[in-house]
C-alpha positions, 0 to 999 in steps of 0.5 A: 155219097150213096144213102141207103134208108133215105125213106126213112126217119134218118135218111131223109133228114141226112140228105139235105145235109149232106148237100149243105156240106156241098157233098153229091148224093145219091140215094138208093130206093126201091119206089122213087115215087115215095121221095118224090115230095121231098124239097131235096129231089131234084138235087140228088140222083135217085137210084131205083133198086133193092139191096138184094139185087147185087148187080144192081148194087155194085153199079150204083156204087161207083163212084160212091166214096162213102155209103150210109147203110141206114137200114134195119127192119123192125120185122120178127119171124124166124130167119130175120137175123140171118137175113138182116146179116145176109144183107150187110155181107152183100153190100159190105161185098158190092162196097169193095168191089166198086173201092167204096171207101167207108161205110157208116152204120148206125146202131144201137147203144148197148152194154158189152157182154150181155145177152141182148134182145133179137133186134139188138143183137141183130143191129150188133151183128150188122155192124160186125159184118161191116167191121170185118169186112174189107172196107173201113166202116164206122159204125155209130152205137146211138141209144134213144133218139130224140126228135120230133117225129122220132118213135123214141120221142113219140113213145115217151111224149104219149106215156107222159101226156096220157097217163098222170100216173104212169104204171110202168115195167120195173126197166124204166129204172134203167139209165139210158143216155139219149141223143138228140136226132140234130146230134145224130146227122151231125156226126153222120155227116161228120164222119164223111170228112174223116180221111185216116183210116178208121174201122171201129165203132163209137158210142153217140150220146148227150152225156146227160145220163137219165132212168127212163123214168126220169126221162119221163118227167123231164119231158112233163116239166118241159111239156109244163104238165103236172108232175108224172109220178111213175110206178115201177111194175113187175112186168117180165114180159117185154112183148106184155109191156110192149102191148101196153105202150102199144095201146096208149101211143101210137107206135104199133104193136110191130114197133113197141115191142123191139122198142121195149125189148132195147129198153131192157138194159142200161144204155150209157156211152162207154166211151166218148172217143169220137171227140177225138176225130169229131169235134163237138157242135158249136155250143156243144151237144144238145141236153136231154131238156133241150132236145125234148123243147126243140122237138116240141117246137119243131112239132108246134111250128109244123116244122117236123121234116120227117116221122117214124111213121111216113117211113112206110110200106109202098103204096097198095095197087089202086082201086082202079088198078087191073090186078082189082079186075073181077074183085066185089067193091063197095063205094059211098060216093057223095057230091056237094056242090058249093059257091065256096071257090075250089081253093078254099075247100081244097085247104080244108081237105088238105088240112084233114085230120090230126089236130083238124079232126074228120068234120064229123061226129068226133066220138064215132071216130075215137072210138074207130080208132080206139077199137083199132088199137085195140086190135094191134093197128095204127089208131089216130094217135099218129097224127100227122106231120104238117098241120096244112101240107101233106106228101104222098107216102106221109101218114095222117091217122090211121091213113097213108097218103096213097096220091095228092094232086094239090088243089084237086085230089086227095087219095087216102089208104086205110091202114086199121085193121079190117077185113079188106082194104080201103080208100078215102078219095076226097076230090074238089072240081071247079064249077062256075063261080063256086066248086064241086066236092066229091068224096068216095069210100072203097072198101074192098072186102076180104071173104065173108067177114068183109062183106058182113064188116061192110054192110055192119058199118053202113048206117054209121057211113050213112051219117058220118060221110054226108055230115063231113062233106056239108062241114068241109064245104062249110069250113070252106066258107067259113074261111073264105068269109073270114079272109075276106073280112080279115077275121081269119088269124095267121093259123085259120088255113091251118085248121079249117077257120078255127073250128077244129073239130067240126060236127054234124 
């Protein structure tokens, strides 16, 4: 099997299962280095190249009896749906020149005849060059996915936790039929034991068909929040009502509005073929209302193997790299020496953000993050994945996990809007008995507005960063006195000893 998008949400959740079903898998990425913390690694080989290199391509494909094309840009601009179909040809070529026996494509859920959205029609389009091409393809029509961590699920989880009532565009009457992500992987890897002839497509669905709306409030009553009253808008414009999911959940701006625009017809299974060649999961498929709890407790546990949000742009050049050489830096850099031992501390830093916070003046930084998301950028609402362990390339706020070396540094990449780019090193040294915390900010500015930018939030820096490296020193003795006593509960190295949100 070779697994094309195993960066992403799906591909790297289908992947193990794969090799749970005793299948060799390969995967097919362009930076290994952002698989490289995943627990399958060693277990699969890994094949570094892009789809655009034909060459390369057709000779990771030998061998290769199935391929997953698990890949659809979210990018807008003129050309993306030729270039998104120009994709597929070369690989629907590259698969029959290596006698690649299938290839499974997941698509979106849509109505027959009708005018679709730019990334709809692209994602229908791709699935037509493989179906017309000399390798049977199977090509799964999926509506909204419900996982944790997925963008659909996230979408509906902060629409109904933010707002008591929720003004919405008049789509969100719409019936949609969802699927649970678990159902997903299951007829992916399902459809790799499939031996006769297939070349078509099938729709994917959980059977409950709900409005958007409805959807909504099941996710209230599951969630146990109060009852979600939803007030239907006249909002025409998809890229408007994209701007306003954009502001109160933490898809982007770049996300919401193809999210929105897939939204703007019914999406229900017209038929439910695939019974025919899969058989349904023991117990059968998984409900809406079942879908949201297990998502929920997958997020409750810190058990989210992957989010929409780790499946991320490459890492950027380092500060230290030599393509920065002759570039104006400006760096914070803090030193605290503690008696706490370098493990204690190294848990706190390695619990950051997300539910932890940033151990200093909270409100500074909702409003950091509010002013981002404003501007069309990630904001804090991402959250994090794991609430004590993290992987290079994995979200955490409005950061990327840009280098860990567990139990010393920790290298965060800014990912708000500013004019330049910035870093977060967060580093713990032992020193005698007790440990060395140190904690730099580079900001590398762009032109004039840049430097302006910089020198407007200094004296905010002046307070936040020495207050946050004394209380991530403190919670760190907090919670190596509270192991010592016992006092510390099963979740204390989780957040910091209980004090989640710490302040100067």
């Amino acid at each position: 099997m070779l697994v094309t998008g195993a960066t992403g949400y799906i591909g790297g959740r289908l992947v193990p299962r794969l090799l749970d079903a005793g299948h060799r898998v390969k995967v097919l990425v362009r930076s290994p280095k952002k698989i490289a913390g995943v627990p399958w690694f060693d277990d699969v080989e890994v094949v570094r190249s892009s789809l655009d290199d034909s060459a390369a391509l057709e000779e990771a494909l030998q061998g290769v009896d199935v391929l997953y094309y698990l890949i659809h840009s979210m990018a807008a601009g003129s050309g993306f749906e030729a270039k998104e179909k120009a994709m597929a040809e070369l690989v629907a070529g590259a698969a029959a020149a290596a006698s690649v026996r299938r290839i499974v494509y997941l698509g979106g859920l849509h109505p027959r005849n009708t005018a679709l959205s730019t990334h709809m029609r692209s994602r229908e389009a791709v699935g037509e060059v493989f179906l017309s091409g000399p390798v049977d393809a199977i090509v799964f029509q999926a509506g909204v996915v419900i996982g944790s961590g997925s963008a659909s699920f996230e979408m509906i989880r902060h629409l109904a936790e933010t707002l008591p009532l929720m003004p919405a565009p008049s789509w969100v009457r719409n019936r949609i039929e969802a699927i649970a992500v678990r159902d997903v992987l299951y007829y992916l890897v399902g459809a790799a034991a499939l031996t006769e002839p297939l070349n078509r497509t099938f729709d994917i669905g959980c059977r409950d068909v709900l409005t958007y709306a409805g959807m909504m409030k099941e996710y209230a009553v599951e969630a146990g929040l109060p009852a979600r009253p939803v007030l239907a808008l006249p909002v025409p414009a998809p890229r408007l009502a994209g701007l306003w999911v954009a502001l109160v959940t933490p898809i982007p701006l770049s996300m919401s509005v193809p999210l929105v625009q897939s939204l703007q017809h019914d999406a229900v299974s017209a038929e439910h073929d695939i019974d025919t060649y899969i058989k349904q999961p023991d117990g059968g498929l998984t409900g809406y209302r079942r879908a949201v709890a297990l998502a929920l407790g997958k997020e409750r546990d810190g058990q989210v193997e992957t989010t929409w949000a780790n499946a991320g742009a490459d890492a950027d050049p380092l500060p230290s790299d030599p393509g920065w050489a002759g570039h104006r830096v400006y760096v914070d850099e803090r030193t605290f020496a503690s008696d706490v031992d370098r493990a204690h501390v190294w848990t706190i830093i390695e619990g950051i953000g997300g539910r932890n916070g940033w151990y200093s003046l909270p409100l500074a930084w909702s409003v950091r993050g509010w002013l981002d998301k404003l501007s069309g950028g990630a904001g804090l609402l991402r959250g994090r994945r794991h609430p004590h362990h993290l992987v290079a390339g994995e979200v955490v706020d409005w950061w990327r996990v840009e280098r860990i070396e567990r139990g010393h540094l920790l290298r965060l990449r800014a990912e708000m809007r500013a004019p330049g780019r910035a870093w977060l090193e967060l580093c713990v040294e032992p020193d005698g008995t007790g440990s060395l915390y140190r904690q730099r900010a580079i900001f590398f500015p762009k032109g004039l507005s840049g430097r302006l930018y910089w020198l407007a939030v200094l004296p905010f820096h002046s307070i936040i960063f020495p207050a946050m490296s004394r209380n991530i020193t403190a919670a760190a003795r907090r919670l190596s006195a509270e192991e010592k006593t016992g006092a510390a509960g099963p979740d204390a190295r989780r957040t910091g000893a209980g004090e989640a949100r710490p302040t100067p």
